[in-house]
C-alpha positions in Angstrom: 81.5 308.0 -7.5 80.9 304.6 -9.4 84.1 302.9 -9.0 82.8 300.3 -11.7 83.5 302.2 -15.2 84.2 301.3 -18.8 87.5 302.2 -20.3 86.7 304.8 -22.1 85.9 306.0 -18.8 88.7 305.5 -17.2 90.7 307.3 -19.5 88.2 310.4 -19.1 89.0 310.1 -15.2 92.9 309.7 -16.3 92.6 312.9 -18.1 90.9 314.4 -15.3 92.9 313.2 -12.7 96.2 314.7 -14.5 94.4 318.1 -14.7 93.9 318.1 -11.2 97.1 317.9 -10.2 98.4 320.6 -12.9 95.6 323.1 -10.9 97.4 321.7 -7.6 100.9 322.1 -8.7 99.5 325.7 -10.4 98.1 326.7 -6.9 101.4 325.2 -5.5 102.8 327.8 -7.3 101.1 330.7 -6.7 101.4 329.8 -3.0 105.4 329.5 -3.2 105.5 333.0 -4.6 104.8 333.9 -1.0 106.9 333.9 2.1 105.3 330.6 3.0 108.0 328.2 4.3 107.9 324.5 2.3 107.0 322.6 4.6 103.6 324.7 5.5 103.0 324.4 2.2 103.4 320.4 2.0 101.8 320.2 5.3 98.5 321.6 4.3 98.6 319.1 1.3 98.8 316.3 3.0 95.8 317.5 5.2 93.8 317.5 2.8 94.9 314.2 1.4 94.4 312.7 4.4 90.5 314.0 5.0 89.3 313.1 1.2 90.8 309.3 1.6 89.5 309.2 5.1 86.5 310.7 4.0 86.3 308.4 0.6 87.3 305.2 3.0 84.1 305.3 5.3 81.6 306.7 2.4 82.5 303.8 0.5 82.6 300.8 3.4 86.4 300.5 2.8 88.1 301.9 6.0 90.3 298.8 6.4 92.0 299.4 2.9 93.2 302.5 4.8 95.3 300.7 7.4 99.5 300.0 6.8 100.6 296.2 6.9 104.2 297.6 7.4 104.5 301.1 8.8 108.3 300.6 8.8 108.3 300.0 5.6 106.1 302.7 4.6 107.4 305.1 6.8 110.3 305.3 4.2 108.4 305.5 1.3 106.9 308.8 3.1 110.4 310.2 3.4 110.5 310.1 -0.1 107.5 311.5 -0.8 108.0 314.2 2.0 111.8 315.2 0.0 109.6 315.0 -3.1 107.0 317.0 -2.4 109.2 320.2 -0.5 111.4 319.9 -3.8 108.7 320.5 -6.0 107.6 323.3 -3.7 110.7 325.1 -4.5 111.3 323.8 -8.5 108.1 326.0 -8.7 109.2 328.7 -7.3 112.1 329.3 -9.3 110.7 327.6 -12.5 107.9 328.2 -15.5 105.0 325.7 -14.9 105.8 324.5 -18.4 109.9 324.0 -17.7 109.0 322.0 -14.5 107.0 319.3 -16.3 109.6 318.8 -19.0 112.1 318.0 -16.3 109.7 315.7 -13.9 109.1 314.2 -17.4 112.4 312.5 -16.6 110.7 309.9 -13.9 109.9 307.6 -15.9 113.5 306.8 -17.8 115.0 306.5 -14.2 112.8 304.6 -12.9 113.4 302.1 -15.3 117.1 301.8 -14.6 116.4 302.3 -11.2 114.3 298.8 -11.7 116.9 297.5 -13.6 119.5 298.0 -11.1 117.5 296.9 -8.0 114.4 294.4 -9.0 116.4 292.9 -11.8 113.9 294.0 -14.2 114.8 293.3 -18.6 116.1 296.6 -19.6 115.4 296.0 -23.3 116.6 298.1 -26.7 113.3 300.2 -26.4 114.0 301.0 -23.0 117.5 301.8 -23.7 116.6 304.1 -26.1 113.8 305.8 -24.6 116.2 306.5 -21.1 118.9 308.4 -23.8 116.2 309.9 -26.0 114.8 311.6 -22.2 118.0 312.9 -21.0 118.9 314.5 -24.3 115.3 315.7 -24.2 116.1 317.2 -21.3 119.3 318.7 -21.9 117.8 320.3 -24.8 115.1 321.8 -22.9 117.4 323.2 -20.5 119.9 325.0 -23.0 122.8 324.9 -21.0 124.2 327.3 -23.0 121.8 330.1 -22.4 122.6 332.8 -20.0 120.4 331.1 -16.9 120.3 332.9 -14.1 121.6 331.6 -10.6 117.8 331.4 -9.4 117.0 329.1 -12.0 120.2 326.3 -11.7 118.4 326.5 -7.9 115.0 324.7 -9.4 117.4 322.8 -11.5 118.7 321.1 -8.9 115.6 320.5 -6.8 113.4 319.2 -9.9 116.6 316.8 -10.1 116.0 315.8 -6.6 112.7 315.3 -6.7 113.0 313.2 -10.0 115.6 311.0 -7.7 113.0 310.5 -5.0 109.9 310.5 -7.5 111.6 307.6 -9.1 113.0 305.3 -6.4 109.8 305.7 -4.7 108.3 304.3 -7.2 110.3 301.3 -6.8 109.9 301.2 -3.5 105.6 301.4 -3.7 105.9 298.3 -6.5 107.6 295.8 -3.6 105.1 297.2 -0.7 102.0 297.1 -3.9 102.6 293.3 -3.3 101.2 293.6 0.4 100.0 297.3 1.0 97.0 299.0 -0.5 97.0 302.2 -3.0 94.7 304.3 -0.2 96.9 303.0 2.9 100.2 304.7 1.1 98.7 307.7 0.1 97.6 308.5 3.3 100.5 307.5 5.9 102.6 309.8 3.3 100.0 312.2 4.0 99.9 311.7 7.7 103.5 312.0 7.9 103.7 315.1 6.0 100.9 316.9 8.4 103.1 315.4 11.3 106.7 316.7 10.0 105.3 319.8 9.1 103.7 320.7 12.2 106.7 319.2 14.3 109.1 322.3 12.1 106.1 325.0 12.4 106.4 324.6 16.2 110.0 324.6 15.9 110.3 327.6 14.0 108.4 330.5 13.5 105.6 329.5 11.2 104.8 332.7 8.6 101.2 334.1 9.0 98.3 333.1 6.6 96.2 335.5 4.6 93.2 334.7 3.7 93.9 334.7 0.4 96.8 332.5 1.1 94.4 330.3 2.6 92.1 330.0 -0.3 94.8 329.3 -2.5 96.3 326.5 -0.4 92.6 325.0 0.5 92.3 324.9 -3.6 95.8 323.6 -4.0 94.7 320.7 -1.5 91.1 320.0 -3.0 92.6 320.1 -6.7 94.8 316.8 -5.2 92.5 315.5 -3.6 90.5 315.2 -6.6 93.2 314.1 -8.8 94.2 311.6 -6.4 90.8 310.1 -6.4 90.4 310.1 -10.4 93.8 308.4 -10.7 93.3 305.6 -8.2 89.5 305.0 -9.7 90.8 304.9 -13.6 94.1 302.8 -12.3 91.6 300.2 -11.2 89.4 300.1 -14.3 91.8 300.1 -17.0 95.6 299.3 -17.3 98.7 301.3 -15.9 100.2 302.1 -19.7 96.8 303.9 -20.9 96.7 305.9 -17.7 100.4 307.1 -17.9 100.2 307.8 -21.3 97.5 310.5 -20.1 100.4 312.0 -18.1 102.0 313.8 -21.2 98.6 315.8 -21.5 100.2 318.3 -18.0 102.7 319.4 -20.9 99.4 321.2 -22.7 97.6 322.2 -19.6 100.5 323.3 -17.9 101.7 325.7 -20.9 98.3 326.9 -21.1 97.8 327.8 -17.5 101.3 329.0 -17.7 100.2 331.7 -20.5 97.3 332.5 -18.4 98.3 333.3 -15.2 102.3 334.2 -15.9 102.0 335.5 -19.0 105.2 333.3 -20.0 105.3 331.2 -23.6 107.5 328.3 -24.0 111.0 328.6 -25.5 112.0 327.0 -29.3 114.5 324.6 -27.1 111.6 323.7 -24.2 109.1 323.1 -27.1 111.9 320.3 -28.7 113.1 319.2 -25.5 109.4 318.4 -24.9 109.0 316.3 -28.2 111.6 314.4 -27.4 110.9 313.3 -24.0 107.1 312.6 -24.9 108.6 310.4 -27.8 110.6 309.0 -25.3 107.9 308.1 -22.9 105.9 306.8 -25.3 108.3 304.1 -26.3 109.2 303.6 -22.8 105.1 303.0 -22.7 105.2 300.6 -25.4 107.9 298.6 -23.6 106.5 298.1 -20.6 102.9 296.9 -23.3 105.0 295.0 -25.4 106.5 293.2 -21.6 103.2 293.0 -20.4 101.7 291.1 -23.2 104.7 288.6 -23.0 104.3 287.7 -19.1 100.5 287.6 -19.2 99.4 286.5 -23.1 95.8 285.6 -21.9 92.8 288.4 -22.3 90.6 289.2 -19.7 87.6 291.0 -20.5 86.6 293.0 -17.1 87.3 296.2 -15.3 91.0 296.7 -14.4 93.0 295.6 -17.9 
């Protein structure tokens, strides 16, 4: 893949990229609805992580790109990402596709006060408004107030968790950005997740695979594999507000996949929740522009802007 692409380009990978990891999280799903432990699961992703950015490092001539600068430092990053990804395994197992997004939709509006809080970062009007206009989004979509069942208050809690790793994670990957490469993150957190996962499987008994079960997890892992590539190659030929403003598009594929598969339509008080927290990410979007613009007025015309 021509790594050298225009804009419009970019934001076709974007889109791409996004829909690859709503057919991951989708065959994330249908895998959790087996007796598969987690961390099985997570292990097999990061697997195949691992071999595509291998794989993508020597086809390319890149393989030093690969290697951590800091392993200490990334080691902890991969904690997060490991408590990340075994939430999401189980938010999805007691959760609608559709419901899941809404709440990882959250991300963004901590992160911001997570930067805020701990890299001294403006926390403008916008911002502030965006960060209340999510959480009511949220609380919306939820509908406390309906009669949930205890099942469900379970992948309330872990989408919560993983939001809280998702986001300071995030923080964490702009400080080691400043040293590390996109590739070298990706795959230590991968690495690690193949290494904790087979450390746990020897521990305890790991379940036996179908091979359906395999084909689904070998999809799962291909599908992010895919988007992974798509996002890093669009990241690098356009700018980080046009791709994350392709993230809201999950809402759409996820409901329809959702339909699909599950048979399930989205609730009056998801579809508003929704609304609100894509309003909200959009201003947040516009921020971060609008703060962009200020620090660096100048134009530059090539790939990467």
């Amino acid at each position: 893949m021509d790594s050298r692409v225009s804009h419009r380009g970019a934001i076709g990978l974007a889109l791409a990229g996004f829909t690859f990891w709503v057919l991951a999280d989708t065959s994330m799903k249908l895998a959790g609805n087996s007796r598969l432990p987690a961390y099985e699961i997570v292990a097999c992703l990061g697997l195949a992580l691992a071999i595509a950015l291998v794989a993508r490092g020597f086809l390319q001539g890149t393989p030093r790109r690969l290697l951590p600068k800091s392993p200490a430092r990334q080691l902890v990053r991969s904690l997060l990402d490991l408590g990340n990804n075994l939430c999401v395994v189980v938010a999805l197992r007691h959760l609608p596709l559709t419901l899941f997004y809404i709440l990882v939709f959250l991300a963004p509006m901590m992160t911001a006060l997570l930067s805020a809080v701990f890299l001294r970062e403006r926390l403008g009007w916008r911002k502030v408004v965006a960060v209340v206009g999510g959480f009511v989004g949220v609380v919306v979509a939820v509908n406390p107030f309906s009669s949930a069942r205890q099942e469900d208050w379970i992948g309330y809690a872990a989408c919560m968790v993983c939001v809280l790793c998702f986001s300071v994670n995030m923080v964490w990957s702009r400080v080691l950005m400043r040293a590390e490469t996109p590739e070298s993150l990706t795959l230590f957190s991968g690495v690690v997740q193949v290494v904790v996962g087979a450390v746990l499987m020897m521990a305890w008994h790991a379940e036996p695979v179908t091979p359906r079960l395999v084909a689904t997890l070998t999809a799962m892992g291909l599908f992010c594999a895919c988007g992974s590539m798509c996002f890093f190659v669009a990241l690098k030929n356009t700018s980080a507000v046009h791709v994350s403003q392709c993230h809201y598009t999950q809402l759409i594929t996820g409901a329809l996949l959702t339909w699909l598969i599950w048979r399930e339509t989205p609730t009056v008080w998801m579809m508003a929740g929704s609304v609100l927290i894509v309003a909200a990410g959009w201003l947040m979007a516009a921020a971060m522009s609008h703060e962009s613009a200020e620090a660096s007025p100048q134009v530059f015309a090539g790939p990467g802007d």
